[in-house]
C-alpha positions in Angstrom: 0.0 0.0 0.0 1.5 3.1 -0.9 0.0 6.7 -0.2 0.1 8.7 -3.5 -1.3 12.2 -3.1 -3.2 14.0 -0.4 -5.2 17.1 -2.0 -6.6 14.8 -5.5 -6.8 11.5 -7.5 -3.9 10.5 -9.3 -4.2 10.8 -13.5 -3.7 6.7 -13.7 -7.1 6.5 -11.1 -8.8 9.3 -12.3 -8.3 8.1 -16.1 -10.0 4.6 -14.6 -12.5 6.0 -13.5 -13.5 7.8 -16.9 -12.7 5.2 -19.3 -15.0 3.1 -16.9 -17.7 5.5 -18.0 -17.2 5.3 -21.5 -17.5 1.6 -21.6 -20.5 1.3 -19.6 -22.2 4.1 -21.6 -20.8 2.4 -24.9 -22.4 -1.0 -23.2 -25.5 0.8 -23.0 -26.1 2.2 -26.4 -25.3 -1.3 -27.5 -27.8 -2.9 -25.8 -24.9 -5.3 -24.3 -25.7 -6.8 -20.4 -24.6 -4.0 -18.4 -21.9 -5.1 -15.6 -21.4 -4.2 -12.3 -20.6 -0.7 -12.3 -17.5 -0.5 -9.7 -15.8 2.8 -10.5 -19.1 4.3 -9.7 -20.4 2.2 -6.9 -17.3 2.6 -3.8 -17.6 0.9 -0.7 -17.9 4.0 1.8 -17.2 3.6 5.3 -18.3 5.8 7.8 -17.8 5.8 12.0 -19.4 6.4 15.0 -16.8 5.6 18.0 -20.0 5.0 20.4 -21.0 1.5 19.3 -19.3 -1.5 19.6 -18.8 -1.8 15.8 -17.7 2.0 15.3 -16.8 1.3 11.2 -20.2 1.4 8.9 -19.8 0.4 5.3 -22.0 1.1 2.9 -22.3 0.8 -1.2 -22.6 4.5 -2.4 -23.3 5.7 -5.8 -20.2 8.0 -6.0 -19.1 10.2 -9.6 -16.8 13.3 -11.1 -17.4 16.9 -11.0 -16.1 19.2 -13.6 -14.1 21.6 -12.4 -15.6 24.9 -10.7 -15.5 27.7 -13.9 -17.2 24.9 -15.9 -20.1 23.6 -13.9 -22.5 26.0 -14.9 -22.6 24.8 -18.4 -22.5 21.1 -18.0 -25.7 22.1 -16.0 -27.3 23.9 -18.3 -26.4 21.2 -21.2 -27.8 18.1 -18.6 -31.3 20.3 -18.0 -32.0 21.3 -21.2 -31.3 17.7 -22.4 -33.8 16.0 -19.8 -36.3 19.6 -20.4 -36.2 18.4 -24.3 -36.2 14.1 -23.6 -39.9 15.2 -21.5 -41.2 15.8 -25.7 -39.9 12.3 -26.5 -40.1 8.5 -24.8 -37.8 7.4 -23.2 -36.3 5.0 -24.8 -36.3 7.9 -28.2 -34.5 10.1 -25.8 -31.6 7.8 -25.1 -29.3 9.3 -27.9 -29.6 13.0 -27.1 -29.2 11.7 -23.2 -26.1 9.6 -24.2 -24.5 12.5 -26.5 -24.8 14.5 -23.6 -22.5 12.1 -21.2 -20.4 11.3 -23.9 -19.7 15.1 -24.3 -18.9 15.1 -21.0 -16.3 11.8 -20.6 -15.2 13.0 -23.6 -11.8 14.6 -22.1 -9.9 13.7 -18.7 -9.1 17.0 -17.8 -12.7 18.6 -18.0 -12.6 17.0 -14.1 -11.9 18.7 -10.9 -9.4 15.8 -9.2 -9.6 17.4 -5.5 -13.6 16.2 -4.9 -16.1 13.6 -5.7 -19.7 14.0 -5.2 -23.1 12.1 -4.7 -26.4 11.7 -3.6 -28.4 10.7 -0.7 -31.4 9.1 -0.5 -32.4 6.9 2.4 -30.5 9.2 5.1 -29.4 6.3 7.2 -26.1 5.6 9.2 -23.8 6.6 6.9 -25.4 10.1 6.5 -25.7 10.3 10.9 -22.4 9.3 10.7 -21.3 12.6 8.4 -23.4 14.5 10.1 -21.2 14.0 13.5 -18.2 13.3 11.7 -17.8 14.7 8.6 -15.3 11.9 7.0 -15.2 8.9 4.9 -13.2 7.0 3.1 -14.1 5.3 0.0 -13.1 1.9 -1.3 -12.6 1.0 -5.5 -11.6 -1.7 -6.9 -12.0 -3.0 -10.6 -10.5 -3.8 -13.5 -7.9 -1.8 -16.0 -6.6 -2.2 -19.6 -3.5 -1.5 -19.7 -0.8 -2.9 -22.9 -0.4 -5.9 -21.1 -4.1 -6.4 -21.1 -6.5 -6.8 -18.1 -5.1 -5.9 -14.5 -6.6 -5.2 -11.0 -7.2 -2.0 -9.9 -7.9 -0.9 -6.2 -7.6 2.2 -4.0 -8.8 4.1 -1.5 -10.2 7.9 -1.3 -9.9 9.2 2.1 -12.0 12.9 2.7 -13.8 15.9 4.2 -17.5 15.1 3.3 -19.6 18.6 2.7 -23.1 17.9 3.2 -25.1 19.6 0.5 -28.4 21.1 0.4 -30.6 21.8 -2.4 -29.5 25.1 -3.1 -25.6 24.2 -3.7 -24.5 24.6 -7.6 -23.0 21.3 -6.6 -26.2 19.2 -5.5 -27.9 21.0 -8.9 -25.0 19.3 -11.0 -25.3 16.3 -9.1 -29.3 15.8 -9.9 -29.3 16.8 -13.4 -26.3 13.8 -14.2 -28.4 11.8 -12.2 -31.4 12.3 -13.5 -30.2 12.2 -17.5 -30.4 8.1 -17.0 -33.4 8.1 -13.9 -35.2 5.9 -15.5 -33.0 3.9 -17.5 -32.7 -0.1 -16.1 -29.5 0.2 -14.4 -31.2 2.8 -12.2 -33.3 1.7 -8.7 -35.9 5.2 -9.2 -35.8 6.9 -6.1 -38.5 9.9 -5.8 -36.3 12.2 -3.7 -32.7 13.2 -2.7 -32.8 15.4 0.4 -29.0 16.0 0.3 -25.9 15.6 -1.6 -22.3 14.8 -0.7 -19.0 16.8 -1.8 -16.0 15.0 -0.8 -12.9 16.8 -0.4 -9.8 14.5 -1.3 -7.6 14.7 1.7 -5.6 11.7 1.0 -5.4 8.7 -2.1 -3.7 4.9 -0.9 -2.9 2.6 -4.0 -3.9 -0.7 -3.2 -3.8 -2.7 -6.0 -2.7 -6.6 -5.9 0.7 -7.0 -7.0 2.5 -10.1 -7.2 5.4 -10.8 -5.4 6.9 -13.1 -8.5 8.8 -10.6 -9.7 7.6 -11.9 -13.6 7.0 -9.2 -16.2 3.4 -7.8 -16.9 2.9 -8.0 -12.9 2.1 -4.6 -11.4 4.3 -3.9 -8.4 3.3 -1.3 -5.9 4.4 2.1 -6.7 8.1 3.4 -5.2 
């Protein structure tokens, strides 16, 4: 386990969790049986030091946000897509939704690195948690090409959680990406999200299997 940065997500993570997207949106459009969706679906753990099992884990739909001077118009593009898809069914509105994500995981560096965001819905232990302690650290692990082919990828996202309200820019961004694939069948529809999440990347630990063989194409922990 090595500790690689403590303010945002390394370009080899961050480029994971992009080209993730574009697979599973490329999945989509092809009507191929969508997987698991790991890069965004983190274990987050949570804690609350009264109990006798202080460490709650939960399964958290986590994503990107595009950097601060940006936002605004990725909003604006995400609303007037889903004002427009309201004319159409849904399954005729898939392109214009898709063309719209694609536009957006279209480029690495349209993201902010420093913070990951989300939504909540049920309000249960993980959100009393942040409420009293306003940390969490979030677990990935998946799957990477790479020249070499297919290799295990795993690390962990330690940070400040910002609880959002309904009037943040962030929580607006956060609802409109959301709500682009609401109904779509990869998607449990959920009729309300009281709050959102902004987590502020404090510190990133690589923890990605390595074998201890020594052969070539093995991934070996970073020095």
């Amino acid at each position: 386990m090595k500790v690689l940065n403590t303010t945002s997500i390394p370009a080899v993570f961050l480029e994971w969790l992009v080209s993730s997207r574009q697979d599973f949106i490329r999945d989509l459009v092809g009507g191929r049986p969508l997987r698991y969706f790991s890069a965004h679906l983190p274990v987050m753990t949570t804690w609350n030091d009264r109990t006798p099992f202080p460490v709650n884990m939960t399964v958290k739909g986590i994503g990107l946000l595009p950097k601060d001077e940006n936002l605004g118009d990725w909003i604006d593009l995400f609303e007037a897509t889903i004002a427009e898809a309201r004319g159409m069914s849904w399954e005729e509105s898939l392109p214009k939704r898709v063309k719209a994500m694609q536009a957006l995981y279209s480029d690495v560096g349209t993201f902010n690195p420093a913070v990951l965001g989300g939504l909540e819905i049920f309000e249960g232990t993980a959100f009393k948690n942040l409420i009293e302690k306003p940390y969490a650290s979030l677990l990935y692990v998946g799957m990477m090409k790479t020249e070499g082919g297919l290799q295990y990828i795993s690390f962990q996202v330690n940070g400040k959680v910002e609880i959002l309200n309904k009037d943040s820019i962030y929580y607006r961004y956060l609802l409109a990406a959301r709500k682009l694939f609401e109904f779509d069948k990869f998607h449990l529809y959920q009729p309300d999200y009281p709050f959102g999440y902004l987590i502020h990347v404090m510190e990133v630990r690589d923890k990605s299997p390595w074998s201890r063989t020594g052969k070539p194409g093995h991934r070996k922990p970073h020095s």
